[in-house]
SEBAMI-404004 format. One line per field, with one value per residue (C-alpha): x, y, z. Coordinates in nm, 3 decimals, always signed. Layout:
# SEBAMI-404004
u	(X, ...)
v	(Y, ...)
w	(Z, ...)
# end
This chain:
# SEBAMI-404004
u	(+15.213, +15.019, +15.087, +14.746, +14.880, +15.201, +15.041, +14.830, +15.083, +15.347, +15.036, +14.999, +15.339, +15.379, +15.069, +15.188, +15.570, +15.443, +15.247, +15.577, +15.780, +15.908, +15.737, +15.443, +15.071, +14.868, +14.804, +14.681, +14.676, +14.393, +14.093, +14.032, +13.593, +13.546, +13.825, +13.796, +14.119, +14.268, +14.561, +14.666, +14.735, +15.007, +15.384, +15.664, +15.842, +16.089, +16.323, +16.181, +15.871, +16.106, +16.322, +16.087, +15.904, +15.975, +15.576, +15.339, +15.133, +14.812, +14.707, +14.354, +14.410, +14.627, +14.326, +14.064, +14.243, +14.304, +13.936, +13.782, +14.016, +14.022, +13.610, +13.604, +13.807, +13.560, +13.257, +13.254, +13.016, +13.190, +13.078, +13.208, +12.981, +12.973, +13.179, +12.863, +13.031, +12.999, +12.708, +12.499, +12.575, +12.456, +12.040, +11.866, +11.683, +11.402, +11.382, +11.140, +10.913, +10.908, +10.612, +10.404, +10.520, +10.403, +10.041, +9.955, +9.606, +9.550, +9.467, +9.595, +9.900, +10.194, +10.453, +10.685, +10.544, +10.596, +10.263, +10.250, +9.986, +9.710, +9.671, +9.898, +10.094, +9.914, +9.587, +9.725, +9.827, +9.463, +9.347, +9.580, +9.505, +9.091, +9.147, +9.454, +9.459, +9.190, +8.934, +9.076, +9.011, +8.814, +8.891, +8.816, +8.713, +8.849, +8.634, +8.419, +8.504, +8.215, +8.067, +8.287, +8.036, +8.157, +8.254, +8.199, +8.431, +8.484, +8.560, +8.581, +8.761, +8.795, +9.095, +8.999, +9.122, +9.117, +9.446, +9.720, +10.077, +9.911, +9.944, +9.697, +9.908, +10.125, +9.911, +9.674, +10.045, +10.135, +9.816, +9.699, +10.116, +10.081, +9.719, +9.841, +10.098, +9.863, +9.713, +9.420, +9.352, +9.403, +9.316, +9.471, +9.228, +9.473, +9.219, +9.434, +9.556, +9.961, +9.970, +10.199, +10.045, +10.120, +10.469, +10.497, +10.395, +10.662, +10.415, +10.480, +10.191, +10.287, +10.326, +9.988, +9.703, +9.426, +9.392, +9.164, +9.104, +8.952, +8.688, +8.544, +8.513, +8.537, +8.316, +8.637, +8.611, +8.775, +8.937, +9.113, +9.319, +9.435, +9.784, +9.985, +10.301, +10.634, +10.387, +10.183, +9.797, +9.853, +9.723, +9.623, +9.440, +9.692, +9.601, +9.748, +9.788, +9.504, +9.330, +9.353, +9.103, +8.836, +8.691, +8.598, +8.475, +8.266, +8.046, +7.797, +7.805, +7.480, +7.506, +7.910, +7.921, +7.821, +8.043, +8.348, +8.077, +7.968, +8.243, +8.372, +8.048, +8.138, +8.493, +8.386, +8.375, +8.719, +8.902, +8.873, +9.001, +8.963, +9.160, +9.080, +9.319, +9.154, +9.269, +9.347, +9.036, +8.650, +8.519, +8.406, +8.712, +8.603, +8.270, +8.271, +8.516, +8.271, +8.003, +8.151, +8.289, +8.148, +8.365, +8.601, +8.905, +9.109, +9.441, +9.563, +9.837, +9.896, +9.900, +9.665, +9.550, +9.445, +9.172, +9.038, +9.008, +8.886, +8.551, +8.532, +8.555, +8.332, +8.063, +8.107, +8.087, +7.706, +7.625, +7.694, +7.524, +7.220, +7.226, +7.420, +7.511, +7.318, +7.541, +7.876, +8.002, +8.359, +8.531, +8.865, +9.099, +9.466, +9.720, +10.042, +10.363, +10.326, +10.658, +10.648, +10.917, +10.675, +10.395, +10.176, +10.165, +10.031, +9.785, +9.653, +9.644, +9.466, +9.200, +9.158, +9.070, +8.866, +8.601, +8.595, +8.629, +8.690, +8.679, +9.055, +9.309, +9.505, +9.795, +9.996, +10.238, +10.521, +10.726, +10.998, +11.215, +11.222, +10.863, +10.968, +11.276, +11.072, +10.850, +11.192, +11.240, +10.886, +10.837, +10.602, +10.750, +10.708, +10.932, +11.203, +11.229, +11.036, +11.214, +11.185, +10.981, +10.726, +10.637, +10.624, +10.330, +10.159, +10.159, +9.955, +9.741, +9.631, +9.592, +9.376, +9.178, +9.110, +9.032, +8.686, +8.671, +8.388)
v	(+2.016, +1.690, +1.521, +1.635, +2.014, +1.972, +1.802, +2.106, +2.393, +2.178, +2.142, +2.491, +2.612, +2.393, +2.552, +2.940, +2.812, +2.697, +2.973, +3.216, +2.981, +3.282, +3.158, +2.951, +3.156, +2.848, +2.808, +3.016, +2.992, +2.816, +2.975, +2.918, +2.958, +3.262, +3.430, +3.742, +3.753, +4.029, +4.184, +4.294, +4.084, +3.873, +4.031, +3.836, +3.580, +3.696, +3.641, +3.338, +3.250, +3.197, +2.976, +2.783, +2.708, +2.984, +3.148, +3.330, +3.129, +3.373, +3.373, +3.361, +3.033, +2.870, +2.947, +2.822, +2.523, +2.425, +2.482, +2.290, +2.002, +2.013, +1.979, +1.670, +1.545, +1.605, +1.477, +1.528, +1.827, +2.011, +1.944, +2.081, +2.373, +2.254, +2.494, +2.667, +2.824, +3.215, +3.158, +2.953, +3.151, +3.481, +3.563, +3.649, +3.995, +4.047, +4.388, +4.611, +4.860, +5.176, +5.322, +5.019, +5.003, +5.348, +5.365, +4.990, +4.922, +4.744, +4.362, +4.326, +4.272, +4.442, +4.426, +4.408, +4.037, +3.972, +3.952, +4.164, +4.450, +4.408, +4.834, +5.094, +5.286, +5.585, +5.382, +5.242, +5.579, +5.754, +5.415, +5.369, +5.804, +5.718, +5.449, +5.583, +5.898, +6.054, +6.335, +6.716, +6.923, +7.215, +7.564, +7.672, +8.032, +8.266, +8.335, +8.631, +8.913, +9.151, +9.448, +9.693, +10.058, +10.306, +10.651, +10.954, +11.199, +11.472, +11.277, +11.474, +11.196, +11.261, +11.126, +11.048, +10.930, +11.016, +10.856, +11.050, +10.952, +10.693, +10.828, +11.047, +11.396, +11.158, +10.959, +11.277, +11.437, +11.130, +11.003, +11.339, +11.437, +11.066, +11.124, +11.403, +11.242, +11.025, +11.362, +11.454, +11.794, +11.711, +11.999, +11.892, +12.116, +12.104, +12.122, +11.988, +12.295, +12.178, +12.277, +11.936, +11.897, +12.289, +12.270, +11.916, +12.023, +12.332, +12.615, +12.894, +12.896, +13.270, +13.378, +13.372, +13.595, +13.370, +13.008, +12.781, +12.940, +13.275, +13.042, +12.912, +13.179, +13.492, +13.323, +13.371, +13.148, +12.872, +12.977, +13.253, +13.039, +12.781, +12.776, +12.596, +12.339, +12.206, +11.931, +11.961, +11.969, +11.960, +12.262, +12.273, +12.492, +12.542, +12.594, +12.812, +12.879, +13.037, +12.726, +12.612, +12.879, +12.763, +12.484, +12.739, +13.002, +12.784, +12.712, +12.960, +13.026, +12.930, +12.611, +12.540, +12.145, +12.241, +12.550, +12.364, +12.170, +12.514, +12.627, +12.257, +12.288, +12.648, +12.502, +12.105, +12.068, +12.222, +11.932, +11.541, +11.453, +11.692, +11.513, +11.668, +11.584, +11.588, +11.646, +11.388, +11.452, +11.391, +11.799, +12.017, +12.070, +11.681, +11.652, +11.964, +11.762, +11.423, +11.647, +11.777, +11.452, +11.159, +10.924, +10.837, +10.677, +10.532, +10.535, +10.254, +10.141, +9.803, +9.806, +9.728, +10.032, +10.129, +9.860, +10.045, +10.403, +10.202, +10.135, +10.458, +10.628, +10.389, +10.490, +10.872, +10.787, +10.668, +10.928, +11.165, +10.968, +10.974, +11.368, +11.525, +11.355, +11.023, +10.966, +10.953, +10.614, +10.431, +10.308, +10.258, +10.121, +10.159, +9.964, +10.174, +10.174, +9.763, +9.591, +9.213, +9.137, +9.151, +8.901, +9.142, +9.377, +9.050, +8.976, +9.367, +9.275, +8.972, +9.062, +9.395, +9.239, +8.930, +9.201, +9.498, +9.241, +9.445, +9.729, +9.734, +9.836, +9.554, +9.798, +9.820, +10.134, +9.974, +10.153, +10.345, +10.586, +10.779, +10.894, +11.045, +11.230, +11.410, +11.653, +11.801, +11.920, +12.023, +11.728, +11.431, +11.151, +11.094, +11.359, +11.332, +10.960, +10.827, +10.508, +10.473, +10.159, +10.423, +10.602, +10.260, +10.176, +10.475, +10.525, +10.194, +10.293, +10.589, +10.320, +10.118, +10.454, +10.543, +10.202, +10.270, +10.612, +10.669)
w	(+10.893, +10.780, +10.493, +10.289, +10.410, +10.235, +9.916, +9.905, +9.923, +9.709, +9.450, +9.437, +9.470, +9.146, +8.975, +9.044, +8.942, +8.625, +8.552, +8.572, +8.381, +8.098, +7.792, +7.915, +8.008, +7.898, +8.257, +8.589, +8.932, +9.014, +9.188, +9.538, +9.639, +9.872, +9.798, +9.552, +9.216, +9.282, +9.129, +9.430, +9.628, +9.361, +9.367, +9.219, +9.461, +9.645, +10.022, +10.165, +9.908, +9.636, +9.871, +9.946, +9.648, +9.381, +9.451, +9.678, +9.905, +9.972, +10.338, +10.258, +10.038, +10.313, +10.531, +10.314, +10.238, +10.582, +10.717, +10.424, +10.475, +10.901, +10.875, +10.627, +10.876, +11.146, +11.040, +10.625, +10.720, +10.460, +10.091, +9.791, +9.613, +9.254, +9.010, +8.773, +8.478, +8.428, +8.184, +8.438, +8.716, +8.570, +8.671, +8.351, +8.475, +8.268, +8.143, +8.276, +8.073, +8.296, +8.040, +8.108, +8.520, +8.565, +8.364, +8.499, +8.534, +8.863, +8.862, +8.473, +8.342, +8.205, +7.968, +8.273, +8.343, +8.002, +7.827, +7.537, +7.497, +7.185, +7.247, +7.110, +7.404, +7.314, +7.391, +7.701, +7.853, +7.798, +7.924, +8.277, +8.295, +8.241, +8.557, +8.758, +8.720, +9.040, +8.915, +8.893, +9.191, +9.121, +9.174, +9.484, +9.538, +9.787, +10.082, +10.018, +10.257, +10.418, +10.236, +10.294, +10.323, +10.099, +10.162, +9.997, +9.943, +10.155, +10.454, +10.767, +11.031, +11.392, +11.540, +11.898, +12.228, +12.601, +12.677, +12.619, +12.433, +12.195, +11.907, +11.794, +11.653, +11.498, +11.301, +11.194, +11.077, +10.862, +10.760, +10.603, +10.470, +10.327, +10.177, +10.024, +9.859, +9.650, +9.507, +9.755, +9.901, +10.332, +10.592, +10.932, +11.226, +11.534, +11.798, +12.102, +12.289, +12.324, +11.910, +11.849, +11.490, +11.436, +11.521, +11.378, +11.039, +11.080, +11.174, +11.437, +11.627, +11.768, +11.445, +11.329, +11.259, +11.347, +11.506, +11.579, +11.866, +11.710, +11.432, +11.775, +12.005, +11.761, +11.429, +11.204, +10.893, +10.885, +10.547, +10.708, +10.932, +10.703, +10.671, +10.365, +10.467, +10.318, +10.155, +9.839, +9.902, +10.281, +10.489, +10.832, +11.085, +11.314, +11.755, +11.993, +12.366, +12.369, +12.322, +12.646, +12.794, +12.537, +12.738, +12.981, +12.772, +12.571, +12.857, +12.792, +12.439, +12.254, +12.061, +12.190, +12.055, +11.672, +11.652, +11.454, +11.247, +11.134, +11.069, +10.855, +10.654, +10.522, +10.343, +10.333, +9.959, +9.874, +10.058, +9.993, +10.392, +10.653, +10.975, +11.329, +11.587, +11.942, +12.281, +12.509, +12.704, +12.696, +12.735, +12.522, +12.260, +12.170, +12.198, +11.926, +11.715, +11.710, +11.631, +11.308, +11.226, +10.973, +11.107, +11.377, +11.330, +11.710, +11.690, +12.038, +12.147, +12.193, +12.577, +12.868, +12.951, +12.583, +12.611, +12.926, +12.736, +12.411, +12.618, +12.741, +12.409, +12.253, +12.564, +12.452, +12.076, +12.138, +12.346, +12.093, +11.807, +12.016, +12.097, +11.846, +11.511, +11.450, +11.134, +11.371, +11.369, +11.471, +11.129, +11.196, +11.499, +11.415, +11.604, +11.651, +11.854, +11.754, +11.909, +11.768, +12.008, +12.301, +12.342, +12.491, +12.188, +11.989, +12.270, +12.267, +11.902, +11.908, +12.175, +11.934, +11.650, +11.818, +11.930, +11.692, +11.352, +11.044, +11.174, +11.287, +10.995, +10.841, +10.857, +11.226, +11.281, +11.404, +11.689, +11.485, +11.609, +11.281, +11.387, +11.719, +11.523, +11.280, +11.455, +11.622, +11.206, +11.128, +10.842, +10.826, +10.815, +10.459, +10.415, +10.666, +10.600, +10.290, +10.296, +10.743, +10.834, +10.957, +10.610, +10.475, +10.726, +10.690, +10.293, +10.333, +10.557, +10.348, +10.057, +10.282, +10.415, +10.081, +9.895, +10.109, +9.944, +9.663)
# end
């Protein structure tokens, strides 16, 4: 240890043993530059410190000490920082406004830079909110959608579609149990010869006096086959076996096509919907049901091959308008057994709805077991289920049938 190492640990040694002495606190260790006071880092001498000199030597003074005195040695690179009392060495801050930093006018100045305002703050805020402040956005309106025609009530809707399995019985079942739910007065005509909406609406079709069968073929009135259902202001007209047969008989019979629309026209005004579900097929059985219709309504799954039968059935629809009933036209396209798990139900979807527009119902009839389960009990789905993500879907597609309705 040199001799200027020595003075300097001896000099401090003498400083921190005169700051213990019991009685004296006039003095204190003194400082060392770099080096944070801590209260730490100072413990009473004891072992070998107090041996040696009575105090604590710090290792970060020893260190300081020893660089600041091994570089004047070298070259005197090492120059003293001059001591700045507490007072200098504090930065005055100047005290920022945060009224007058937020409603600053750009390019003048501010109470924050310490020129004083010859405005009132109220003055200066409508004045920075006149400059600053960017002009309101008006209200933009909502796109205008497209006329939407208006319907009068009675509505007689064909339900219609070659293709089998998409749909049809169970959205004529629902649609008219769900119609009649909101208060309106729904005949169902079962006009497909399996009798699914008869037996889905809980009717015995060999329990029955007269069917559909006998107001085409035998000129029965409509009125006398109407049966009543489990649901309030539903009825329907049920079919039977013998229904089958009537595409054949029908084939001579004067005037076959209008023969339902005859018999419609006789009981029209004492229902608001009359729904006719068709048979999977293009003969005679439809062609009588587009010819007593107003409207027809497409019920498709959202597959391939329901594109294919879409164009077919739109094909027929024209011919019809052209020979039989010019006021026939397609108003709805429903899109049922929708899976949104699959792209390919979203593609039918989209490719749907890019060609037909409006036309298609907002309202998709998701794939829902629930529906399959309640024709096995004779009950719409409204009833077997009300709360079933399928009588959701279809109490909104009534609403949206309807909202057309005059």
């Amino acid at each position: 240890m040199t001799n200027e190492e020595s003075r300097s640990d001896y000099g401090w040694r003498s400083a921190w043993g005169r700051s213990i002495r019991p009685g004296t606190h006039s003095e204190e260790p003194p400082a060392t530059e770099g080096v944070p006071e801590t209260g730490d880092d100072e413990v009473p001498p004891s072992g070998e410190d107090a041996a040696n000199g009575g105090g604590v030597v710090e290792r970060s003074a020893q260190s300081t000490t020893r660089s600041h005195d091994e570089g004047a040695a070298v070259g005197g690179l090492v120059e003293a920082a001059p001591e700045q009392s507490p007072e200098s060495s504090r930065t005055e801050v100047p005290a920022v406004d945060t009224w007058a930093s937020q409603r600053a006018v750009p390019g003048e100045p501010t109470i924050a830079q310490g020129i004083e305002p010859d405005i009132s703050p109220v003055d200066a805020g409508v004045l920075a909110s006149e400059v600053s402040t960017p002009a309101p956005i008006s209200h933009v309106e909502p796109p205008i959608e497209p006329t939407v025609k208006r319907r009068q009530l009675p509505r007689v809707i064909a339900l219609a579609n070659q293709k089998g399995g998409v749909g049809k019985t169970t959205t004529t079942i629902n649609l008219g149990a769900a119609l009649a739910d909101d208060d309106h007065r729904v005949l169902v005509i079962d006009l497909d010869p399996q009798g699914n909406a008869t037996t889905g609406l809980g009717i015995n079709s060999r329990a029955l006096d007269y069917s559909i069968y006998d107001v085409l073929l035998a000129e029965v009135p409509l009125e006398d086959c109407v049966e009543s259902t489990s649901v309030r202001n539903l009825f329907i007209a049920p079919a039977s076996l013998d229904l089958a047969g009537a595409e054949i008989e029908l084939v001579p019979v004067m005037s076959r096509e209008l023969r339902l629309r005859n018999a419609i026209n006789e009981v029209r005004d004492d229902y608001d919907y009359i729904l006719i579900d068709c048979p999977p097929s293009l003969g005679i059985l439809t062609i009588n049901a587009l010819a007593a219709a107003d409207e027809v309504m497409v019920p498709i799954q959202c597959e391939y091959y329901a594109l294919e039968g879409l164009g077919m059935l739109s094909r027929n629809i024209g011919l019809v308008q052209k020979s039989l009933n010019t006021a026939l036209e397609l108003s709805s396209i429903i899109l049922v057994m929708y899976d949104g798990r699959t792209k390919l139900a979203e593609q039918v979807s989209t490719e749907v709805r890019e060609h037909f527009g409006s036309v298609v119902c907002r309202t998709v009839i998701p794939r829902n077991i629930r529906l399959s389960e309640a024709p096995s009990y004779g009950q719409p789905i409204t009833t077997f289920d009300p709360s079933s993500r399928g009588a959701v879907a279809y109490r909104e597609l009534a609403r949206e049938v309807h909202r057309v309705s005059a």
